[in-house]
C-alpha positions as a printed NumPy array, in Angstrom:
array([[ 99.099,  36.052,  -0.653],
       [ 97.839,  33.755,   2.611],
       [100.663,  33.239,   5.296],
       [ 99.356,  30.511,   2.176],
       [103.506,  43.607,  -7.983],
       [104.233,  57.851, -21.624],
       [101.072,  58.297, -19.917],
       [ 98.568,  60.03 , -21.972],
       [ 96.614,  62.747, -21.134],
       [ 92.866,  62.646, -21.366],
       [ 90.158,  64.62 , -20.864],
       [ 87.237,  61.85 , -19.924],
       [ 83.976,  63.775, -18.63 ],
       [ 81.973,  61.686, -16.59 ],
       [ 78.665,  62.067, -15.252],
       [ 77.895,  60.923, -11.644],
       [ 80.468,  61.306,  -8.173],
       [ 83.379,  61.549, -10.456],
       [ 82.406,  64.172, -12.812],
       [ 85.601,  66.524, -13.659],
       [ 84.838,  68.332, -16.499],
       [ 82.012,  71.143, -17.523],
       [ 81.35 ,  73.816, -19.507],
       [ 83.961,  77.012, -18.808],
       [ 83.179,  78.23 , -15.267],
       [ 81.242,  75.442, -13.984],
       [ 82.133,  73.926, -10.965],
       [ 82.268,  70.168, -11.038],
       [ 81.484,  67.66 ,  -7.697],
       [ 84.948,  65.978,  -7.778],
       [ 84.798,  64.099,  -4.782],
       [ 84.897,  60.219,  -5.192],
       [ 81.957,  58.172,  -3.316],
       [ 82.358,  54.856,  -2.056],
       [ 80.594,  53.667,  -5.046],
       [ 82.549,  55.517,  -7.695],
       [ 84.59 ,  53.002,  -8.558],
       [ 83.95 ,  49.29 , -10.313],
       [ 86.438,  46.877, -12.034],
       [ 85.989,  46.278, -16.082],
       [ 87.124,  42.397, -16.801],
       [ 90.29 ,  41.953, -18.709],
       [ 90.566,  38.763, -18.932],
       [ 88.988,  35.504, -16.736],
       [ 90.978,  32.687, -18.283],
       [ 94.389,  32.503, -16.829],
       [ 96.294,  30.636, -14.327],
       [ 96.855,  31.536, -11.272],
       [ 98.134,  35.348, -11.762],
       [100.219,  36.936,  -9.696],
       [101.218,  40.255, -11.17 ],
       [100.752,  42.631, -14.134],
       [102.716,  45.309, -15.338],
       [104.175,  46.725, -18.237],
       [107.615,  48.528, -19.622],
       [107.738,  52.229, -19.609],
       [105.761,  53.537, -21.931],
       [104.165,  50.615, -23.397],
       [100.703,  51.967, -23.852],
       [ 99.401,  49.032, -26.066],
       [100.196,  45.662, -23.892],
       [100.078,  44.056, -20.738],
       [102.484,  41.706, -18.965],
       [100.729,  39.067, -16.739],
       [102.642,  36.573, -14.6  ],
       [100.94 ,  33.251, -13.924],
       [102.757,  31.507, -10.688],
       [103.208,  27.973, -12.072],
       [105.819,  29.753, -14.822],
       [104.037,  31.372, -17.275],
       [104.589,  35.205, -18.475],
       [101.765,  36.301, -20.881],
       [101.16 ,  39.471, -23.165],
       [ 97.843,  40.648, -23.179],
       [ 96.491,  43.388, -25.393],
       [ 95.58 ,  46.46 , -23.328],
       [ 92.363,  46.781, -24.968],
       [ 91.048,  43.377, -25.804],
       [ 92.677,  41.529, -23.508],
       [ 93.49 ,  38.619, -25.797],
       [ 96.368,  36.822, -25.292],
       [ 99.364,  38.392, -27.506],
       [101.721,  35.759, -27.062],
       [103.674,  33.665, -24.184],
       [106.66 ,  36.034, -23.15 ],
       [108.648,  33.682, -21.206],
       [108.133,  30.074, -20.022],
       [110.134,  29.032, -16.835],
       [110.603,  25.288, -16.425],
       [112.849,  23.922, -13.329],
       [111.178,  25.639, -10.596],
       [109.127,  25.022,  -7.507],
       [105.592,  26.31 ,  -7.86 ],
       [102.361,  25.906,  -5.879],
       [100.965,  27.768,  -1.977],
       [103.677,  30.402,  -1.913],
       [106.184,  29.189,  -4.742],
       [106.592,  30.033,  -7.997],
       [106.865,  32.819, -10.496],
       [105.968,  35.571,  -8.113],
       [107.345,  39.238,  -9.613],
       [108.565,  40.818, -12.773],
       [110.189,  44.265, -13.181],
       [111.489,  46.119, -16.598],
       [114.25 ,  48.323, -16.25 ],
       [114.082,  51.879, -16.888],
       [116.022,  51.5  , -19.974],
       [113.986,  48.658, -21.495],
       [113.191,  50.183, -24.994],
       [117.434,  50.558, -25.576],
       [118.655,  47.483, -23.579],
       [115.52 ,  44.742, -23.592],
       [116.624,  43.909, -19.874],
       [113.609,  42.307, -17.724],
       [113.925,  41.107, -14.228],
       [112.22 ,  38.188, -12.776],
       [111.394,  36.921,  -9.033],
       [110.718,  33.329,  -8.628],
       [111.524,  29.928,  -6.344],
       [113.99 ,  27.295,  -7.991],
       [113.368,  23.454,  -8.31 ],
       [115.304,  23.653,  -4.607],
       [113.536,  26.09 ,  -3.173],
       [115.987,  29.251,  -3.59 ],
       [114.14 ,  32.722,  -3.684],
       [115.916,  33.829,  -6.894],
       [116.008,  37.233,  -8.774],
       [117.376,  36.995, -12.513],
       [117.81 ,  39.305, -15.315],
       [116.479,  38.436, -19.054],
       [116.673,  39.884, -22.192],
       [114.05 ,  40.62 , -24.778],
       [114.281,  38.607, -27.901],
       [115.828,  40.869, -30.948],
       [113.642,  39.998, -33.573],
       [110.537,  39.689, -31.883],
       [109.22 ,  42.044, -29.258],
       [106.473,  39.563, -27.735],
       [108.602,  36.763, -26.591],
       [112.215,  36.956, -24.397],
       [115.43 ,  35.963, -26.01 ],
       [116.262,  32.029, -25.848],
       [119.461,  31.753, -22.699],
       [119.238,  34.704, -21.648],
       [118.977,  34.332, -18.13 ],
       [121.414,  35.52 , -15.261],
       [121.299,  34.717, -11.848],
       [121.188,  38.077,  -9.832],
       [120.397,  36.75 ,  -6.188],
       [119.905,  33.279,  -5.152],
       [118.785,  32.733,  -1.721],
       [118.288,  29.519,   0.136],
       [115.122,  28.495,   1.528],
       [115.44 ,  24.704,   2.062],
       [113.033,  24.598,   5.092],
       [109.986,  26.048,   4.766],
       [107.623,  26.645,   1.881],
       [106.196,  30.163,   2.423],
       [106.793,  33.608,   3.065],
       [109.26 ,  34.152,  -0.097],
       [108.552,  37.428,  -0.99 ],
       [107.902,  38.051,  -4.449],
       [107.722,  41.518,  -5.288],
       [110.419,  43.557,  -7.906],
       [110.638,  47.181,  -8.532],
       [112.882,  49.976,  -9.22 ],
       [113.654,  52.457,  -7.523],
       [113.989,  56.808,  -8.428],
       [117.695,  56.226,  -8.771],
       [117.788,  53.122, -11.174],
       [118.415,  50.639,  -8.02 ],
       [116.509,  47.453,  -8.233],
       [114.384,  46.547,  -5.192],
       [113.233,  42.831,  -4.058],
       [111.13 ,  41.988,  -1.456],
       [112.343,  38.904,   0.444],
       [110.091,  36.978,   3.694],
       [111.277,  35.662,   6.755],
       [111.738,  32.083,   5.352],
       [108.662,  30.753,   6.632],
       [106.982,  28.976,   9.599],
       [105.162,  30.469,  12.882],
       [106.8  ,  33.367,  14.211],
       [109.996,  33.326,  12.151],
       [111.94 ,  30.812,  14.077],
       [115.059,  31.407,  12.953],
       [114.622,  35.541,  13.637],
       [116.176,  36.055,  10.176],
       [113.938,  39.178,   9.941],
       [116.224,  41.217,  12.752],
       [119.677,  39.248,  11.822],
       [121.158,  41.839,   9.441],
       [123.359,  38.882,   8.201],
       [120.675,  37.01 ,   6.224],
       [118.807,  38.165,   3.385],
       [115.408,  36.895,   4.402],
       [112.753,  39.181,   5.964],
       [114.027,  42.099,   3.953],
       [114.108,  44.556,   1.246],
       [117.353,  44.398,  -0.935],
       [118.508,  47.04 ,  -3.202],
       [120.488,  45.147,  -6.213],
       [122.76 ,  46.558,  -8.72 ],
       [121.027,  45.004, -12.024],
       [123.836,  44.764, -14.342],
       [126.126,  42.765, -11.474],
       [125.376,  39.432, -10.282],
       [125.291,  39.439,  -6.399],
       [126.109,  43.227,  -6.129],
       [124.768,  45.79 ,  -4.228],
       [123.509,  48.779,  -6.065],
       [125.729,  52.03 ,  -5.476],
       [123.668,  54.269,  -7.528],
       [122.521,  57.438,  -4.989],
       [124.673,  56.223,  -2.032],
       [125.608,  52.89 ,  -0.67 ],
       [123.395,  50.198,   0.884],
       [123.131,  51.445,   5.268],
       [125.304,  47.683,   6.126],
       [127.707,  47.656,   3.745],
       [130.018,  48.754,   6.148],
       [128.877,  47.544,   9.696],
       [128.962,  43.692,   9.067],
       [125.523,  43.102,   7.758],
       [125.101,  41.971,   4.46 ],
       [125.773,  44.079,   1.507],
       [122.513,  43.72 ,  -0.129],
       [120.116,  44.737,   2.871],
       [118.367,  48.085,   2.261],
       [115.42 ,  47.291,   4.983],
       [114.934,  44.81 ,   7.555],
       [112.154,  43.7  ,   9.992],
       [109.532,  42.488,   7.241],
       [107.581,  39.529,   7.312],
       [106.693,  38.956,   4.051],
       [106.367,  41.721,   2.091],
       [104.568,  40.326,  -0.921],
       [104.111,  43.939,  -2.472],
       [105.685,  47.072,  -2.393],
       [105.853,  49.965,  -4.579],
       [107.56 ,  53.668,  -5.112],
       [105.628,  56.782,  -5.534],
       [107.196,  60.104,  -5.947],
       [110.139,  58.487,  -4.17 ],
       [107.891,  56.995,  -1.366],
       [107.952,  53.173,  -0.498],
       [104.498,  51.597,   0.081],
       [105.104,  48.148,   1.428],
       [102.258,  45.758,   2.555],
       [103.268,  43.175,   4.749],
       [101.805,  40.169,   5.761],
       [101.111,  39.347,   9.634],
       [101.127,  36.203,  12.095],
       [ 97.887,  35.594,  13.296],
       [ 96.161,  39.307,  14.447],
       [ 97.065,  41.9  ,  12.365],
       [ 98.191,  43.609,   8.659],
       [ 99.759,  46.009,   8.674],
       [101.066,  48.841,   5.499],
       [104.276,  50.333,   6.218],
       [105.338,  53.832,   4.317],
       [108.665,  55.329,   4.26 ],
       [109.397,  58.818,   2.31 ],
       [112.236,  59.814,   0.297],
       [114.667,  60.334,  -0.612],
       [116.585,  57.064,   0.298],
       [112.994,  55.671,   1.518],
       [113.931,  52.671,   3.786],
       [116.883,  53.169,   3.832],
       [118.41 ,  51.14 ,   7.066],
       [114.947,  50.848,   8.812],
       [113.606,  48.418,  11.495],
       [110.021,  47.496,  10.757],
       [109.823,  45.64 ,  13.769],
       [108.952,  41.867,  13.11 ],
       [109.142,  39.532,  15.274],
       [109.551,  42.252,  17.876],
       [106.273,  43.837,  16.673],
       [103.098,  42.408,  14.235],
       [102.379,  45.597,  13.254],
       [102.628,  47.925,  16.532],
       [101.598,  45.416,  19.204],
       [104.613,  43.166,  20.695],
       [105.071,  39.853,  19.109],
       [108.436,  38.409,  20.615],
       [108.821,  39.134,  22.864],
       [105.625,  39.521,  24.558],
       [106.667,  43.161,  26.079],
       [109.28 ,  45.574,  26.298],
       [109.823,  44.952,  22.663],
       [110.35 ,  48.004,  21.307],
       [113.947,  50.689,  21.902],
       [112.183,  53.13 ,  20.31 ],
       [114.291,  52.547,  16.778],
       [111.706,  50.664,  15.33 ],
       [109.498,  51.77 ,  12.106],
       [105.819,  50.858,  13.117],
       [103.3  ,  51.093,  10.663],
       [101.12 ,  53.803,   8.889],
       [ 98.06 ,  52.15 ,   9.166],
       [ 97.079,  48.237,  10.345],
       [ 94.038,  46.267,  10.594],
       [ 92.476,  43.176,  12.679],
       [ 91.893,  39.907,  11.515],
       [ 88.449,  40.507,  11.95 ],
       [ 85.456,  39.311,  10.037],
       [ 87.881,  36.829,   8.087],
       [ 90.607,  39.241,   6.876],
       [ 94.131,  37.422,   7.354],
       [ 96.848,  38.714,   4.312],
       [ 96.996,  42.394,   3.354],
       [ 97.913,  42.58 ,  -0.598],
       [ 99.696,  46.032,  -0.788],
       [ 99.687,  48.151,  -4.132],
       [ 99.824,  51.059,  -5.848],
       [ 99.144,  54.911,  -5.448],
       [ 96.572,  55.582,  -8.182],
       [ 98.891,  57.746, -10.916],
       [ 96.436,  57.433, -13.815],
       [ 94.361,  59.91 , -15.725],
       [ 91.137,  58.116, -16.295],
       [ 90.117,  59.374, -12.902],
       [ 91.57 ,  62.241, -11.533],
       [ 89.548,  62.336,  -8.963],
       [ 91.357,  59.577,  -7.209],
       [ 95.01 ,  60.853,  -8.129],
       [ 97.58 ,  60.043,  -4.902],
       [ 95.225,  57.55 ,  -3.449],
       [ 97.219,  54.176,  -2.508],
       [ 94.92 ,  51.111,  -2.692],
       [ 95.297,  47.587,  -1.067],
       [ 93.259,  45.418,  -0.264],
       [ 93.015,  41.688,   1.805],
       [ 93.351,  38.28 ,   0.419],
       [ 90.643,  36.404,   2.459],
       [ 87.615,  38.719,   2.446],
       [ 87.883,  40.259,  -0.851],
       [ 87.82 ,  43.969,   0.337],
       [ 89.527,  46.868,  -1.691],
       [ 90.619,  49.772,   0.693],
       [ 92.424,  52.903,  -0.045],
       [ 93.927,  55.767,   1.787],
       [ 96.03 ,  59.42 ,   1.181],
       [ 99.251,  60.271,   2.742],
       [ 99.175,  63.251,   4.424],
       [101.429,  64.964,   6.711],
       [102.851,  60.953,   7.762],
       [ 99.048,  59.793,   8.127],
       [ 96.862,  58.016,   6.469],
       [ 93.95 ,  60.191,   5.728],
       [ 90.704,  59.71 ,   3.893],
       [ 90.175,  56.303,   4.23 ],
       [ 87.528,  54.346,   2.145],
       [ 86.582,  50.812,   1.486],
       [ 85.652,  50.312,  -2.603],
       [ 82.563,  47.645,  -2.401],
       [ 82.2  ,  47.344,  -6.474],
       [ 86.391,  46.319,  -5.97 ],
       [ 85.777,  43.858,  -3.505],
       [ 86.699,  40.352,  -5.501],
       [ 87.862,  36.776,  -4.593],
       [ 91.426,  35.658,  -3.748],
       [ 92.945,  39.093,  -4.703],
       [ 96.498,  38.113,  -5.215],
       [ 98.07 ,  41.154,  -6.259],
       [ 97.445,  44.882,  -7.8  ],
       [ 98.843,  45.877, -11.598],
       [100.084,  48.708, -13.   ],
       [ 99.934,  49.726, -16.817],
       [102.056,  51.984, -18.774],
       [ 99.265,  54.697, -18.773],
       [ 99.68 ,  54.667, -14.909],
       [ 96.104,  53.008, -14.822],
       [ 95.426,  50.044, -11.973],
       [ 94.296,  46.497, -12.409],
       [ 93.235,  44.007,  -9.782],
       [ 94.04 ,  40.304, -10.53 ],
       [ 92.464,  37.168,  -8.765],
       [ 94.141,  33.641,  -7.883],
       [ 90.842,  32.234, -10.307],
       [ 92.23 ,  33.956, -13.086],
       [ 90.44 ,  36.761, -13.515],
       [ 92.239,  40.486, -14.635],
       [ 90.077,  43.681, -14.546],
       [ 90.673,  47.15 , -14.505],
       [ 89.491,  49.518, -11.925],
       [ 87.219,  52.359, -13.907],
       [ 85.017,  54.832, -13.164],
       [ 81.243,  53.685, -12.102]])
């Protein structure tokens, strides 16, 4: 957003760049063009979206979150509208606000627990837990919700954050901004004693706990507050793990984006990415000198050239309709549309491409389905998958 989330195994032969399969002994050209990619529509008709995903193993439906408090189930397949999941009233929605992020825990199918990131009818950044209805598996159980994290954020009106995820070791992971304005005023990024312009690692079964699950958060014991995991983020609208890897793509001031990637295990864990010392790896505040050498800078960045301004991180591709893509992280830039993609290798970011047939409108966020499969979803309302060309 402007400084304004059981696989099955196929065998798909396709003809063209990303032809994988043959007859026995064949070799196949398996190297992806620019062009071997397009997006299928979903859906066109929904409001506002801001995320899709789905609980493990769901293979059949998708879970789309509209920002003005709307969660919808859509069929994987059709993409018709299923049912309304959950309807949030008594929040603050509009620019940044909203219903911004939804996460199911690992256990979903046994325990029905969902997670939800949105702003309150004050303001608050707020991460709650919900439970699936009983008796009916499209639509979440009447008073369900508890209050996980509240956060104040009377001041401003952007840079909340938005994203939810868990982690390898059952944590659960929120991305939190700097609380808004020009240049983070208050430099609650680099104050280890506020919550904003962080990641937090939660315990989800413990309102306002830290998670304890593969070790203890790095400033539980140092003074900082117990629910910091990583600090130095702007706003870090998306974020996602990968093989135990955090992707995080976090929107800059006014000349640069910038995709930060940590590995595992404990990816994160007690890191500096810099703001507002650094937007991305140039000093920001102040103007020089700015960096000890502690600070985490960035895998890869780009200008605000050509119109770009607000990097939308997402996913490493962990599908099987195209193999040919597998380990490829995509993002792409909420002003000009584009789709770009990289590999980690070696702590680089290596075969970089730009996707033209990806490029879309207002890209608000990237999806992930339970077959591992990505989606791209538009601030018009549009959903579509990306698929082979």
């Amino acid at each position: 957003m402007t400084s304004v989330i059981l696989r099955t195994i196929l065998c798909v032969c396709f003809t063209g760049p990303l032809a994988a399969c043959g007859e026995e002994g064949e070799t196949q050209d398996t190297t992806p063009t620019a062009t071997s990619l397009k997006l299928q529509p979903i859906s066109s008709n929904l409001s506002s979206p801001v995320f899709l995903t789905a609980p493990p193993g769901d293979m059949n439906r998708l879970f789309i979150v509209e920002q003005r408090g709307t969660i919808k189930i859509l069929d994987r397949t059709s993409g018709t509208v299923l049912s309304t999941f959950l309807t949030l009233t008594g929040i603050t929605s509009g620019g940044e606000r909203g219903v911004l992020g939804l996460a199911f825990d690992p256990n979903y199918t046994a325990n029905g627990r969902f997670y939800v990131h949105y702003t309150d009818a004050n303001g608050a950044i707020t991460v709650a837990r919900f439970l699936v209805s009983s008796t009916d598996a499209n639509v979440a159980a009447q008073n369900s919700e508890v209050i996980l994290v509240s956060i104040p954020h009377p001041t401003f009106a952007n840079h909340n954050g938005g994203m939810l995820a868990f982690g390898p070791e059952g944590c659960l992971y929120a991305g939190v901004g700097d609380g808004g304005s020009s240049g983070d005023p208050n430099n609650n990024a680099q104050s280890l004693a506020s919550r904003l312009g962080k990641i937090l690692r939660i315990d989800p079964t413990t309102p306002g706990a830290a998670c304890t699950s593969g070790g203890v958060n790095p400033f539980v014991l140092t003074g900082g507050n117990q629910l910091v995991w990583g600090y130095g983020l702007r706003n870090p609208w998306r974020f996602a793990f990968d093989g135990g890897n955090l992707y995080i793509g976090d929107v800059g001031q006014a000349a640069r984006e910038e995709i930060n990637v940590s590995l595992g295990p404990n990816a994160g864990r007690g890191l500096n990415y810099g703001w507002r010392l650094m937007e991305g790896s140039a000093c920001f505040n102040p103007a020089t000198n700015c960096n000890n050498g502690t600070l985490t800078l960035p895998i890869l960045e780009y200008p605000h050239e050509n119109g770009a301004c607000s990097v939308t991180g997402g996913y490493v591709y962990r599908g099987q309709t195209v193999p040919a893509i597998q380990g490829t992280y995509f993002y792409a830039d909420f002003c000009t549309g584009f789709v770009r993609s990289f590999r980690l290798n070696n702590g680089s970011a290596l075969d970089r491409t730009e996707w033209p047939l990806l490029a879309a409108s207002s890209i608000t966020s990237f999806g992930q389905d339970g077959l591992g499969e990505l989606y791209i979803l538009t601030q018009g309302g549009t959903v579509s998958r990306i698929v082979p060309n």
